[in-house]
VOBA-1610 file (N, C-alpha, C; in pm, whole numbers, padded with zeros to 5 digits, always signed):
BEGIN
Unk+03364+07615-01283Unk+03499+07562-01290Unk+03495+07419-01340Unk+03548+07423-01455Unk+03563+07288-01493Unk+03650+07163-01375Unk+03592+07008-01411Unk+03631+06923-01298Unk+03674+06814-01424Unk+03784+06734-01309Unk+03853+06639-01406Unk+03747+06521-01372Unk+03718+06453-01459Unk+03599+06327-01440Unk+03699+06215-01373Unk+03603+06188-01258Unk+03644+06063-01170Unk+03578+05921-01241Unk+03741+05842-01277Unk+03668+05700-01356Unk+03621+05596-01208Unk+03514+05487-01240Unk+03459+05476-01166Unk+03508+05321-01153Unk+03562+05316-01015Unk+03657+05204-00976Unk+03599+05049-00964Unk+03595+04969-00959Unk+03560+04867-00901Unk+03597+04784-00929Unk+03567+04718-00743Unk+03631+04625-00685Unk+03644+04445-00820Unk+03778+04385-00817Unk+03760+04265-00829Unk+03828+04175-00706Unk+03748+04027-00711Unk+03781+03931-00643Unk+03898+03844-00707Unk+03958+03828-00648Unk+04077+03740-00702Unk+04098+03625-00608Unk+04073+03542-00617Unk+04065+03433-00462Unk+04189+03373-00535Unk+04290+03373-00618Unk+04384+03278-00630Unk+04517+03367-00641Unk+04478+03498-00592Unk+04558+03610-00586Unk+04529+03723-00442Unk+04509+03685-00341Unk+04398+03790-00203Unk+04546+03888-00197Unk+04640+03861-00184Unk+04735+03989-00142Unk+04707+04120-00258Unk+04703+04069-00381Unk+04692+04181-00487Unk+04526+04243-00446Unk+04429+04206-00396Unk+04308+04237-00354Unk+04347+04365-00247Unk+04385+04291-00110Unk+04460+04395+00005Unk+04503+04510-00043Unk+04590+04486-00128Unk+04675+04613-00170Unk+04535+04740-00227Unk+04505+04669-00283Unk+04389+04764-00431Unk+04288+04863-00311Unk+04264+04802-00161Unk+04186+04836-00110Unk+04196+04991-00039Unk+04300+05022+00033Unk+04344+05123+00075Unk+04343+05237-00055Unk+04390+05206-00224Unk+04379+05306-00325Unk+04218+05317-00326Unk+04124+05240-00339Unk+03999+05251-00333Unk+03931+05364-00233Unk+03969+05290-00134Unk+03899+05411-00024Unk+03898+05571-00006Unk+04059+05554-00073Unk+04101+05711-00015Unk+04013+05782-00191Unk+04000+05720-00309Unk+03948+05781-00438Unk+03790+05774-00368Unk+03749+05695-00325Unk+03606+05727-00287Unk+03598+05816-00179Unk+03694+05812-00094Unk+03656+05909+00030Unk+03666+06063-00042Unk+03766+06090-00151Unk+03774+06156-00190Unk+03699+06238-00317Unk+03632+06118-00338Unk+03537+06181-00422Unk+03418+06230-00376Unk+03367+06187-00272Unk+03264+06175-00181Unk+03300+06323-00104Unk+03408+06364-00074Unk+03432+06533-00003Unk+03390+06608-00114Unk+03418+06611-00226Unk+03417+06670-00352Unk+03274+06671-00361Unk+03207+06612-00411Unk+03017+06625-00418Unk+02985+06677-00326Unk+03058+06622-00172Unk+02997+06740-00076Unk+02982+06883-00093Unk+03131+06846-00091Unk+03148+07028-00072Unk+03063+07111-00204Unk+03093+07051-00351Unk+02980+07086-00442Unk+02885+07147-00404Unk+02790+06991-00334Unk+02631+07039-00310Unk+02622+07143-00190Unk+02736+07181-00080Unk+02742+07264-00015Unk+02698+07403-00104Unk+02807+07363-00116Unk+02866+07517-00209Unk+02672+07580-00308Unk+02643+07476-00375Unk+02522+07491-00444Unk+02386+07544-00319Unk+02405+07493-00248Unk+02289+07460-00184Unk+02296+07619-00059Unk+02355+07642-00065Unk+02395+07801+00038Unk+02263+07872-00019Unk+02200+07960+00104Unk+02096+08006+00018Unk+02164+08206+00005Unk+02300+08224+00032Unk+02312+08299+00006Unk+02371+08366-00160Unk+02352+08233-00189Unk+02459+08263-00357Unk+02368+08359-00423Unk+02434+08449-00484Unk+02376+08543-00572Unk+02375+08471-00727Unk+02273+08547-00770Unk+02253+08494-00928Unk+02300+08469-01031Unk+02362+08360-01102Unk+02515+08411-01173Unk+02458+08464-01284Unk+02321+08495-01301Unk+02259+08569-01440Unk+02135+08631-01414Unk+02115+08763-01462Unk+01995+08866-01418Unk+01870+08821-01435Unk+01881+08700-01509Unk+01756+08649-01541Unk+01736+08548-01412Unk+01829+08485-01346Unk+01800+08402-01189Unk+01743+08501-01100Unk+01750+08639-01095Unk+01769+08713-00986Unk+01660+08715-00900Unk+01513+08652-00953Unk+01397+08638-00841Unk+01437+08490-00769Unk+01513+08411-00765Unk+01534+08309-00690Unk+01583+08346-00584Unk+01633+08419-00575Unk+01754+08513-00423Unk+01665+08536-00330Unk+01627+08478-00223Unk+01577+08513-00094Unk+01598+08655-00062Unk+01475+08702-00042Unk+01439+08845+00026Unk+01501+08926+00156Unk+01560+08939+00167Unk+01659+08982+00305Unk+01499+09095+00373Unk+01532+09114+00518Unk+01420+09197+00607Unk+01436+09327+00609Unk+01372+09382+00582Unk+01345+09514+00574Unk+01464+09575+00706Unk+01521+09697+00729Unk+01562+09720+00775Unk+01476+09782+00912Unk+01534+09746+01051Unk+01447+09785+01179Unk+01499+09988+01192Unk+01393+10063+01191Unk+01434+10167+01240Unk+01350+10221+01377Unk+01446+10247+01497Unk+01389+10362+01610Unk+01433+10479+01646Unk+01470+10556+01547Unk+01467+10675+01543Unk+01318+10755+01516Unk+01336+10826+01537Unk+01156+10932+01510Unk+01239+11095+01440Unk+01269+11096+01363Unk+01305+11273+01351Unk+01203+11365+01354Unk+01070+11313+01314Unk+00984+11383+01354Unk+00940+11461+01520Unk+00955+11359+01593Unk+00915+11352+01709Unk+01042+11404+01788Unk+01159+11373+01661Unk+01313+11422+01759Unk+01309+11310+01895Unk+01261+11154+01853Unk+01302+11114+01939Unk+01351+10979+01901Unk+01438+10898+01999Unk+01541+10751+01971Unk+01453+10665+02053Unk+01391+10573+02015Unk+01312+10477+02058Unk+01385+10350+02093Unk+01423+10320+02186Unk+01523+10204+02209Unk+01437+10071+02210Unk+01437+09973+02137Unk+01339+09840+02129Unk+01435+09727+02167Unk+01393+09663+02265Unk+01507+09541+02306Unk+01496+09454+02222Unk+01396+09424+02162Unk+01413+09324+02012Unk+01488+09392+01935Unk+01547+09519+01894Unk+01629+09529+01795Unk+01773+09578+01901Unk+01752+09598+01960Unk+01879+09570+02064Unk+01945+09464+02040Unk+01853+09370+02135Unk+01886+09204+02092Unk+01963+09191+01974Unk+01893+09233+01858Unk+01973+09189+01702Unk+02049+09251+01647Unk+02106+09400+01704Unk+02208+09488+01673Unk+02289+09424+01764Unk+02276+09350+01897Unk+02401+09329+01972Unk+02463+09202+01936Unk+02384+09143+01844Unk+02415+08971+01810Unk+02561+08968+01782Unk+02607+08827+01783Unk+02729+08814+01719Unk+02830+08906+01800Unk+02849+08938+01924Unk+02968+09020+01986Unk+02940+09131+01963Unk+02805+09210+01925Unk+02773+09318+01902Unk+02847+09376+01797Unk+02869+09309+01665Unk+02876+09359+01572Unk+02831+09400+01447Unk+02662+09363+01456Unk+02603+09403+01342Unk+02570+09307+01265Unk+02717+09234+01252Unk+02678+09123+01125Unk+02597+09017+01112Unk+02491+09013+01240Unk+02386+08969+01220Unk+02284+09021+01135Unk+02273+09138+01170Unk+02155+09186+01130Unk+02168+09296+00990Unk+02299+09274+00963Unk+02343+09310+00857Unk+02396+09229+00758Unk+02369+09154+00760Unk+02418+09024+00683Unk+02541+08993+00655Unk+02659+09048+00727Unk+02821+09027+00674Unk+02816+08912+00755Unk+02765+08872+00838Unk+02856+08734+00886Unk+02839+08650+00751Unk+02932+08446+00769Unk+02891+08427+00731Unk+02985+08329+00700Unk+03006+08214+00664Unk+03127+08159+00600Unk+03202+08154+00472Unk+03296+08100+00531Unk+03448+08099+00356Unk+03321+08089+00249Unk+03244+07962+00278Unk+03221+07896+00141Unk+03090+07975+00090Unk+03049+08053+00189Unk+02901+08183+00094Unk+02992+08268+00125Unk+03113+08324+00085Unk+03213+08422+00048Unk+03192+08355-00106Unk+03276+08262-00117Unk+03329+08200-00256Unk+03211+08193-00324Unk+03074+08184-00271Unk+02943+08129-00341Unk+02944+08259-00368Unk+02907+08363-00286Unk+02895+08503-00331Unk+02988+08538-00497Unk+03055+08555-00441Unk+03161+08611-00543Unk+03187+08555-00679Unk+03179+08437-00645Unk+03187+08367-00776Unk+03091+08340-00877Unk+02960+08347-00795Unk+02843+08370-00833Unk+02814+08495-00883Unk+02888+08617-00919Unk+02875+08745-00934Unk+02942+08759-01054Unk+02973+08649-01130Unk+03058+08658-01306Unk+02981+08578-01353Unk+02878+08620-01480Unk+02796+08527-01554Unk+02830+08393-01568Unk+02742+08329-01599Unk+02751+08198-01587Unk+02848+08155-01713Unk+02865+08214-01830Unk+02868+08169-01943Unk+03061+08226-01907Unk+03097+08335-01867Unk+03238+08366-01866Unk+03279+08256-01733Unk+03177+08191-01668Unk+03273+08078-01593Unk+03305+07971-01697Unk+03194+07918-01751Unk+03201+07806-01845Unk+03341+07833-01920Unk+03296+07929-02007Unk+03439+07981-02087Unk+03547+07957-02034Unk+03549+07989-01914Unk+03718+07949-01844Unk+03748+08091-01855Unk+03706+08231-01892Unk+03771+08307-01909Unk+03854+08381-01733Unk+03933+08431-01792Unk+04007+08515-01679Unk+03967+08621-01575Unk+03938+08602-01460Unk+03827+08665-01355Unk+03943+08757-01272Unk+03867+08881-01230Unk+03980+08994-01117Unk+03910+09038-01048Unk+03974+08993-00898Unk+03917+09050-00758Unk+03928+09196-00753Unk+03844+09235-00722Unk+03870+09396-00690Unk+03763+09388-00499Unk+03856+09446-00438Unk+03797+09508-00322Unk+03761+09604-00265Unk+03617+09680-00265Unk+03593+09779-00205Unk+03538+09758-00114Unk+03633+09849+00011Unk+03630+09875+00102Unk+03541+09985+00193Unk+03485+09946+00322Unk+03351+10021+00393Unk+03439+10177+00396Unk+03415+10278+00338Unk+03467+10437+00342Unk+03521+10481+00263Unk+03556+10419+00093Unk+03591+10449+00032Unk+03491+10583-00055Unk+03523+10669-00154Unk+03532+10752-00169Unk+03463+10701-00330Unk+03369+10789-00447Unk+03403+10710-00585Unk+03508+10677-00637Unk+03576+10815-00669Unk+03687+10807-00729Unk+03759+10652-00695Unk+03809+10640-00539Unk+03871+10553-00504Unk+03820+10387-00569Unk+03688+10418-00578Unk+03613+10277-00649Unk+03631+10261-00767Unk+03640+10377-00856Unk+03655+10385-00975Unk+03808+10340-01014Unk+03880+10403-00932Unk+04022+10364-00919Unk+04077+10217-00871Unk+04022+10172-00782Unk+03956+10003-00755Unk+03963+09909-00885Unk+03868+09951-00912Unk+03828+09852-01098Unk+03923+09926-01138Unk+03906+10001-01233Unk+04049+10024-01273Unk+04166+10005-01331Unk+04230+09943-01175Unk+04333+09930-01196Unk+04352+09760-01214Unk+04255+09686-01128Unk+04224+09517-01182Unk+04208+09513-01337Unk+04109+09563-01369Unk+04059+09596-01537Unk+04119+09657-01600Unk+04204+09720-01606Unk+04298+09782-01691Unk+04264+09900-01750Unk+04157+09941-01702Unk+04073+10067-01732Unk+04119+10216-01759Unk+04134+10278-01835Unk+04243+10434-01861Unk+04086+10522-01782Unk+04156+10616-01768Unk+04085+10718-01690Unk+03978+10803-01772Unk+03960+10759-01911Unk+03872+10813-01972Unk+03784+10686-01919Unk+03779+10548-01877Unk+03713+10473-01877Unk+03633+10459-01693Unk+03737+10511-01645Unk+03675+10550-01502Unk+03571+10664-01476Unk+03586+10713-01590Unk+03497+10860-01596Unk+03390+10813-01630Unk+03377+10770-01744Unk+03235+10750-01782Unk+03132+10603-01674Unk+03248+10535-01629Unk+03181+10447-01518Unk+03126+10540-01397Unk+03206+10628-01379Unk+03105+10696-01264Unk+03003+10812-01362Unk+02994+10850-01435Unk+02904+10919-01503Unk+02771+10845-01504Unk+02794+10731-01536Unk+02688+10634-01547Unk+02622+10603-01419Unk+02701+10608-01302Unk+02632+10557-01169Unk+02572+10658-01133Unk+02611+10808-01197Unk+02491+10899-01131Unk+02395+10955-01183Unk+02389+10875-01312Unk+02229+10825-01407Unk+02129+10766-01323Unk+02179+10667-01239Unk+02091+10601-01125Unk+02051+10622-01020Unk+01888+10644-01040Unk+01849+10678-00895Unk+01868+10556-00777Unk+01876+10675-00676Unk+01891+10757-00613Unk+02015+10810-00700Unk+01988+10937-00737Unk+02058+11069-00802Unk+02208+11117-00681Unk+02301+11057-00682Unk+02376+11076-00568Unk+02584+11065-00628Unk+02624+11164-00588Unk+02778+11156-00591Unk+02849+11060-00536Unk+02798+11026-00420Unk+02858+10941-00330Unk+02752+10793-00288Unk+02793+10708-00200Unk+02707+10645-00109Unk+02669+10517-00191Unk+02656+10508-00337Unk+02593+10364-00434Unk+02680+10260-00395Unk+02780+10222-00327Unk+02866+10120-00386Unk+02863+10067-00262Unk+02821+09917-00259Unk+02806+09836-00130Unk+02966+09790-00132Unk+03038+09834+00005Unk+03149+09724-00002Unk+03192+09611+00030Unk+03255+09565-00031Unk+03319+09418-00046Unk+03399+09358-00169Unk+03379+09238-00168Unk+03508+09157-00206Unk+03397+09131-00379Unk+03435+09185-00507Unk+03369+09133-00612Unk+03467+09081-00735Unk+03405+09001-00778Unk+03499+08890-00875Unk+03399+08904-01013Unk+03468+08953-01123Unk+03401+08951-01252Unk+03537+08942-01364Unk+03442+08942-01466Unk+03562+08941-01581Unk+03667+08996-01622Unk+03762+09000-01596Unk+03835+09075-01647Unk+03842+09159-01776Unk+03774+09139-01856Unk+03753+09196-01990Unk+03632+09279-01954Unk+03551+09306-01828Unk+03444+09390-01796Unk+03451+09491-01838Unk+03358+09560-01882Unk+03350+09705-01940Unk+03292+09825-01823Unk+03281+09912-01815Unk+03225+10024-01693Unk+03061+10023-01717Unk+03028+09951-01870Unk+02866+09988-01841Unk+02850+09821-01747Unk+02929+09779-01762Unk+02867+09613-01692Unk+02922+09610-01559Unk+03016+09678-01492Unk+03044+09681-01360Unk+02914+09802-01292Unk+02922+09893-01383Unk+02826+10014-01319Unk+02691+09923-01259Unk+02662+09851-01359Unk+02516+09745-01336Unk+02531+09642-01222Unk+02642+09573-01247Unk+02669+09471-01119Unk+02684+09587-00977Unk+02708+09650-00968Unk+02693+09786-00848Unk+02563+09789-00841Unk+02534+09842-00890Unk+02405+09948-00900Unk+02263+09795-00853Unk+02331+09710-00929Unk+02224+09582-00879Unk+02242+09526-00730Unk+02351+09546-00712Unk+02394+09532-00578Unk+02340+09617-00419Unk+02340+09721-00506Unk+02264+09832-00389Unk+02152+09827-00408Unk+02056+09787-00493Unk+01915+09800-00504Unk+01876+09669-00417Unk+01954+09544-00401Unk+01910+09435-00335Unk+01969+09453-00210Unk+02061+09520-00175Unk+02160+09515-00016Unk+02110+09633+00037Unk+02002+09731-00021Unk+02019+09888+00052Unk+01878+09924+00020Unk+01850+09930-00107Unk+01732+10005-00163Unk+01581+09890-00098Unk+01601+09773-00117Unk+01484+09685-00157Unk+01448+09687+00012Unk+01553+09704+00153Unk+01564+09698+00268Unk+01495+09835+00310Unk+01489+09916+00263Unk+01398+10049+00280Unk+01312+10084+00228Unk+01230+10049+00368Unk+01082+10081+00317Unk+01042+10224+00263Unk+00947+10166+00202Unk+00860+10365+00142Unk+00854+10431+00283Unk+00753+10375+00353Unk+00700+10480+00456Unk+00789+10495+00541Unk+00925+10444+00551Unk+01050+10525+00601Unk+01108+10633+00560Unk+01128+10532+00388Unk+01174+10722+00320Unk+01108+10807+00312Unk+00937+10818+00328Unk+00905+10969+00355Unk+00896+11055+00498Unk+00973+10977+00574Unk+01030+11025+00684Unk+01208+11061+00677Unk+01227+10981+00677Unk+01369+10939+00661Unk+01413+10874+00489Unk+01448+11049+00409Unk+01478+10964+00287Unk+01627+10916+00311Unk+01637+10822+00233Unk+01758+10741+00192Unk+01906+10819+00138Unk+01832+10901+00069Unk+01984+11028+00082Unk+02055+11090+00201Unk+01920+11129+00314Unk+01976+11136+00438Unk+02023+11038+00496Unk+02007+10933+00521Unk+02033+10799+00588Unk+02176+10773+00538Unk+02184+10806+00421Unk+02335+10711+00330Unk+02418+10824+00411Unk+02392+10971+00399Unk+02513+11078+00432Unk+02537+11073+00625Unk+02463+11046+00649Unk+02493+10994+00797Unk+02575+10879+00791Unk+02520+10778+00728Unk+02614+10657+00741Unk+02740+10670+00679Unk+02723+10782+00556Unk+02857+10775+00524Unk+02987+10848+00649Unk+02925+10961+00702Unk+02994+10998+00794Unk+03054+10896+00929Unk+02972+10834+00978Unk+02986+10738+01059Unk+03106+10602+01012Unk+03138+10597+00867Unk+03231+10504+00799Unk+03338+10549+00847Unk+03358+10722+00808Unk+03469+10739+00818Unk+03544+10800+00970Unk+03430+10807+01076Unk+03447+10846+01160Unk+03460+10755+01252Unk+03447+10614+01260Unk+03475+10509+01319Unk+03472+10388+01266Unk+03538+10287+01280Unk+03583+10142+01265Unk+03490+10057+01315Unk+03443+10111+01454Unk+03355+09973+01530Unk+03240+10043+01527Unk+03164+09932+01520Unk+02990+09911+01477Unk+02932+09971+01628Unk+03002+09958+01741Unk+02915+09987+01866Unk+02936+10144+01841Unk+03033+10203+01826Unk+03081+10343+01808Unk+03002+10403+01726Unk+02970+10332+01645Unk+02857+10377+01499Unk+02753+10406+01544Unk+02648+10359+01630Unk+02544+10372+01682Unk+02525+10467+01802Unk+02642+10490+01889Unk+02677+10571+01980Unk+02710+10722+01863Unk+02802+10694+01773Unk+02819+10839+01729Unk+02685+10921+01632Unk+02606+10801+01608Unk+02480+10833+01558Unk+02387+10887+01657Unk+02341+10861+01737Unk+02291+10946+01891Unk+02297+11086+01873Unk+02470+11093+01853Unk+02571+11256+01883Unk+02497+11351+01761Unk+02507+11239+01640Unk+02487+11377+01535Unk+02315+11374+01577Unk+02276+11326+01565Unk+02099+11338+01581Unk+02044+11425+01679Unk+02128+11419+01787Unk+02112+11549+01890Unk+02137+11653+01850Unk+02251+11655+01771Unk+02300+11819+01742Unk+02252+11868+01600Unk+02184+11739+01541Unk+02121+11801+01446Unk+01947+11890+01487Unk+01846+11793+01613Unk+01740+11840+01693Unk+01791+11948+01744Unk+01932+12008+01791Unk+01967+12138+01879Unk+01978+12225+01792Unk+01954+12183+01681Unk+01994+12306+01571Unk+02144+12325+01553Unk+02261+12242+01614Unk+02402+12260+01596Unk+02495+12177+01495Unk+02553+12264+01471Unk+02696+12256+01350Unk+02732+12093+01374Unk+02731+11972+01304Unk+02799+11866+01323Unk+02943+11868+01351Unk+02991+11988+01297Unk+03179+11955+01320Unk+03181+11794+01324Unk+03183+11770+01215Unk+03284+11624+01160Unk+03385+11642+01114Unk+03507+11590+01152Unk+03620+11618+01097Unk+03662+11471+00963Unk+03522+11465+00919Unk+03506+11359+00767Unk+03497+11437+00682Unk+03400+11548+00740Unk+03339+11638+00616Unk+03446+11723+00545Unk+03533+11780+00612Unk+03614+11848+00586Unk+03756+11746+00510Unk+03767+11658+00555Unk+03863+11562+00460Unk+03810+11610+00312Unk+03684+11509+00339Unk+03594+11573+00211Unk+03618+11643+00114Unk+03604+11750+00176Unk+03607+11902+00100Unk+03744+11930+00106Unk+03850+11917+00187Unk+03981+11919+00122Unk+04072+11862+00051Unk+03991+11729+00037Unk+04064+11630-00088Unk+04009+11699-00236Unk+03854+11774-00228Unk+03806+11787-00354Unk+03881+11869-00436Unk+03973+11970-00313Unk+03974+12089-00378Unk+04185+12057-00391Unk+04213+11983-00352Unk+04357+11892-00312Unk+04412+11777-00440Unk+04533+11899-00492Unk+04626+11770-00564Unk+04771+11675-00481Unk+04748+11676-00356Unk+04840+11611-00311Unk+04820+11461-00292Unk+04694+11405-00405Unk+04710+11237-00393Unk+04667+11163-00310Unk+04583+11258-00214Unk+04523+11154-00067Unk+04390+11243-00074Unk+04312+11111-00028Unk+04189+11147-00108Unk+04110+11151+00034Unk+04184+11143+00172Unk+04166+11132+00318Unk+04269+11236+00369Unk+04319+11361+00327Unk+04417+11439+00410Unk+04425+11396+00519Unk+04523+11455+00620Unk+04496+11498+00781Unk+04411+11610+00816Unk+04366+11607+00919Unk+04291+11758+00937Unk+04357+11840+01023Unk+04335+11977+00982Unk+04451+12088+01061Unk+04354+12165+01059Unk+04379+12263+01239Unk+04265+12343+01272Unk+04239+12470+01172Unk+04333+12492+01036Unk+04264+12627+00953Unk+04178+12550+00857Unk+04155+12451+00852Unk+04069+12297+00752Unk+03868+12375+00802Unk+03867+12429+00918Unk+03750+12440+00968Unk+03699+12564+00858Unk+03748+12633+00818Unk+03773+12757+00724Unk+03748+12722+00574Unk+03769+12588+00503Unk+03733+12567+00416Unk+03601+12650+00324Unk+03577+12725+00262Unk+03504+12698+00169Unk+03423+12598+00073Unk+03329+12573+00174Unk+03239+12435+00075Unk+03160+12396+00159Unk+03049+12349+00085Unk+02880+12291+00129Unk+02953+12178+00205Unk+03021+12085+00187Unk+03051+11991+00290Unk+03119+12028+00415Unk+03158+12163+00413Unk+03237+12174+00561Unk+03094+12183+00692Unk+03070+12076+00822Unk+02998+12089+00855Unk+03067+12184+00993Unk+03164+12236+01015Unk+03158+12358+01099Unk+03122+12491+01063Unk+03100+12514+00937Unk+03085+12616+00905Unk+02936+12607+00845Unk+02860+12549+00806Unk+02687+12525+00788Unk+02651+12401+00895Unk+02531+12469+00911Unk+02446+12372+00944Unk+02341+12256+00857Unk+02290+12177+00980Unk+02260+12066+00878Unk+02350+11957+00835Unk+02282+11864+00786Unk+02349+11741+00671Unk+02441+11814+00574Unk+02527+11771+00582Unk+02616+11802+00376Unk+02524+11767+00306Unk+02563+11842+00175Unk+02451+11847+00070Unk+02400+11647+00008Unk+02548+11607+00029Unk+02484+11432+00021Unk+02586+11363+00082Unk+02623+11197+00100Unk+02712+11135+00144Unk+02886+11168+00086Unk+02954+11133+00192Unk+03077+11198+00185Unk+03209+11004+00130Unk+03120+10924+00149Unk+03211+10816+00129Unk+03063+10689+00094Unk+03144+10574+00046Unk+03051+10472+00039Unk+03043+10360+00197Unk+02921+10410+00245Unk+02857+10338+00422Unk+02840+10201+00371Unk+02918+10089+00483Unk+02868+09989+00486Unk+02713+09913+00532Unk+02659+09809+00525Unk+02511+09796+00542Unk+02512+09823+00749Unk+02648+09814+00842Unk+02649+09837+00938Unk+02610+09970+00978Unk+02701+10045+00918Unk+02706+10200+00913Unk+02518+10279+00887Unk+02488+10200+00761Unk+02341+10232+00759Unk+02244+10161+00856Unk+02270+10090+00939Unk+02197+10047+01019Unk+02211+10153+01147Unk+02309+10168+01149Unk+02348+10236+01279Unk+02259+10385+01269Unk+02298+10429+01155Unk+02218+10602+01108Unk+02088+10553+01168Unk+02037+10479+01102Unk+01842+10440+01174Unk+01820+10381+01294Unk+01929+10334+01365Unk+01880+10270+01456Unk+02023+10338+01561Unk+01998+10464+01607Unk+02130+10561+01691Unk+02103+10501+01875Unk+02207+10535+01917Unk+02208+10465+02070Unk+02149+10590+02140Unk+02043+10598+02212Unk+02027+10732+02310Unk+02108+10747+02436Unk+02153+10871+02388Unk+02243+10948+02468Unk+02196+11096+02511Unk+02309+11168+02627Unk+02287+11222+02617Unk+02354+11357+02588Unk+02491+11262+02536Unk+02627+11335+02459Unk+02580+11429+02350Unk+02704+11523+02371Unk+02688+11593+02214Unk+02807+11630+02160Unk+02922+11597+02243Unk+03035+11627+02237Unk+03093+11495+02209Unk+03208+11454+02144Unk+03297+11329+02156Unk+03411+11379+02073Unk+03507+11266+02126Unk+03668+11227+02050Unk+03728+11102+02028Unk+03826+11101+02031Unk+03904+10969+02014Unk+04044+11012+02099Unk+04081+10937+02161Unk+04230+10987+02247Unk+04293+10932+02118Unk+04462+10888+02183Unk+04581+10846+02072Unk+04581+10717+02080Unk+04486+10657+02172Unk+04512+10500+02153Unk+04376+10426+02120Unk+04301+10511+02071Unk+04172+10503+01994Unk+04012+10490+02058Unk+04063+10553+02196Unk+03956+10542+02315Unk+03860+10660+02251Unk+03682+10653+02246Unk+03591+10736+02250Unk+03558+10744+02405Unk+03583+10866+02378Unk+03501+10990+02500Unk+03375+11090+02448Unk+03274+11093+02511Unk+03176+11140+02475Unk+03117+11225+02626Unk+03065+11291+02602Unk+03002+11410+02727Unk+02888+11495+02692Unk+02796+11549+02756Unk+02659+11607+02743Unk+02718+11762+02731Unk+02816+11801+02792Unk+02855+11971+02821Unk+02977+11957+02742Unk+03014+12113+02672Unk+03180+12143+02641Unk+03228+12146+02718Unk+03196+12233+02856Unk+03294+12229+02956Unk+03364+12095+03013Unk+03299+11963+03007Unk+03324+11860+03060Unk+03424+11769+02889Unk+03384+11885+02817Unk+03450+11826+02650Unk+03584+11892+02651Unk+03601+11996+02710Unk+03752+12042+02724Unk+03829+11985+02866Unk+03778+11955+02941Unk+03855+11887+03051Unk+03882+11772+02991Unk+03812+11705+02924Unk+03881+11566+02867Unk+03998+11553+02787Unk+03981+11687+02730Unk+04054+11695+02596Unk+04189+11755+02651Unk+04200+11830+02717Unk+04301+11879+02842Unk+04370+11747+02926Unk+04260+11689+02941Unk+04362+11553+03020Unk+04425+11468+02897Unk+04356+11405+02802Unk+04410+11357+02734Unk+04528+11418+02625Unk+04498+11537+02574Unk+04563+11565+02453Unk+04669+11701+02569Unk+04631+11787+02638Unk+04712+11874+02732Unk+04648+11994+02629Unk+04538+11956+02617Unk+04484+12124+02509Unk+04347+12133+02504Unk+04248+12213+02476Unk+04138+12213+02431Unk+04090+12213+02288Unk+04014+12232+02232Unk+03984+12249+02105Unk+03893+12311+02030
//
């Protein structure tokens, strides 16, 4: 961002004139005090070690973020609870954003973001558009995102997601880290596809280790987390509902997510909502994503998981639930037996299910 140049003041003595001195002094102070916030905040702003690269060629300067902690075992079918990663999943009010890196302040927001449009279209002055994607969004919906900032026709949304599933990990869903990104407005779909795709390889890919993914590949991990996006809001819930599916995936039982089936009824759905409601003949669907009707994972992720959401998939709360809900005022209930899953559901809702 261009800056207007501060001319550089100074003081004269006037001893046969001191009132015109007085006066000059108070304009002085407040241009220096004020110039002096300005360099601050500058070298703030510069000096954040979270700013991303404003050019692919900076991109080894970017501090290494930590590998991601996992205590799950699927092998062993067992949840290893570690109070050191306790500790750092509960940080911050137990929301993750410690150990997921969303905390953070305004000014490594603005460093982020702004730092995410080449260096040369800042210089230019050219014209920059926020686009926000959001933790559960869907492609389409991302594609639809840019878009509509960029001015993009739908032949141009097409080939932007065509292109993202050129990139391994080979996947429909799950590439797109969300948040707040600022680029050119004149961006094209092969140069947003890249600012993505670079984005998940440093926020997702570079954080998972090998000898995890040949336990735990990353396709599984993303479709859990993606489920967990859309199946809850709070990060403690995420880790608790991760427990649920991991059990009933070791029991050999049907996930019944009522994500999956959104899923699969938006795919097959021209009514414009790309999240239906779910209605009990929805279980009946036809399709690899309905998880009441197959077992197992869906064939891949059902929405794009935030870095919370994927934390939570690897690192699940042990329980000894297998059942859960949500009442109408957004309370989770969870229970080890159905029988104790329909009395709840009877008190709360006056029905079973």
């Amino acid at each position: 961002m261009a800056q207007n140049p501060q001319r550089q003041l100074m003081p004269h003595a006037y001893p046969e004139r001191p009132m015109r001195r007085r006066k000059r002094r108070p304009q002085l102070h407040a241009v220096v005090s004020l110039s002096i916030a300005v360099l601050v905040g500058i070298g703030a702003l510069l000096s954040l070690p979270t700013v991303i690269a404003v050019d692919s060629r900076l991109a080894q300067a970017e501090p290494v973020k930590p590998l991601f902690p996992v205590t799950v075992d699927p092998v062993n079918e067992l949840i290893v609870e570690d109070p050191e990663v306790e500790a750092l999943l509960d940080d911050t009010h137990g929301t993750l954003a410690a150990a997921s890196g969303l905390a953070g302040s305004v000014l490594a927001w603005i460093a982020n973001a702004v730092a995410s449009v080449p260096a040369y279209e800042q210089l230019a002055g050219s014209d920059i558009a926020f686009v926000d994607i959001k933790a559960g969004y869907r492609e389409e919906e991302v594609a639809y995102a840019f878009g509509r900032q960029l001015g993009w026709t739908q032949k141009e949304q097409n080939a932007f997601l065509k292109q993202v599933h050129e990139v391994d990990p080979v996947l429909e869903e799950g590439q797109f880290v969300p948040g707040t990104y600022v680029i050119s407005s004149a961006a094209n779909p092969a140069y947003v596809q890249e600012l993505l795709s670079d984005r998940f390889a440093k926020e997702i890919k570079a954080r998972y280790s090998t000898t995890t993914d040949e336990v735990l590949p990353i396709e599984d991990v993303l479709t859990i987390a993606s489920m967990l996006e859309r199946e809850t809001r709070n990060p403690a819930e995420m880790r608790l509902i991760s427990g649920i599916i991991w059990n009933r995936l070791w029991a050999g039982m049907n996930l019944q997510i009522d994500a999956t089936l959104q899923y699969a009824k938006a795919t097959k759905s021209t009514s414009g909502s790309w999240w239906p409601k779910v209605v009990p003949n929805d279980k009946y669907i036809k399709s690899s994503y309905n998880t009441y009707k197959n077992k197992g994972l869906p064939p891949g992720p059902i929405a794009n998981p935030s870095t919370a959401a994927v934390l939570a998939a690897l690192n699940p709360k042990k329980t000894d639930c297998i059942f859960y809900f949500h009442d109408r005022r957004g309370g989770m209930h969870c229970t080890p037996t159905y029988k104790e899953h329909v009395r709840l559901l009877k008190k709360y809702y006056g029905q079973g299910k």
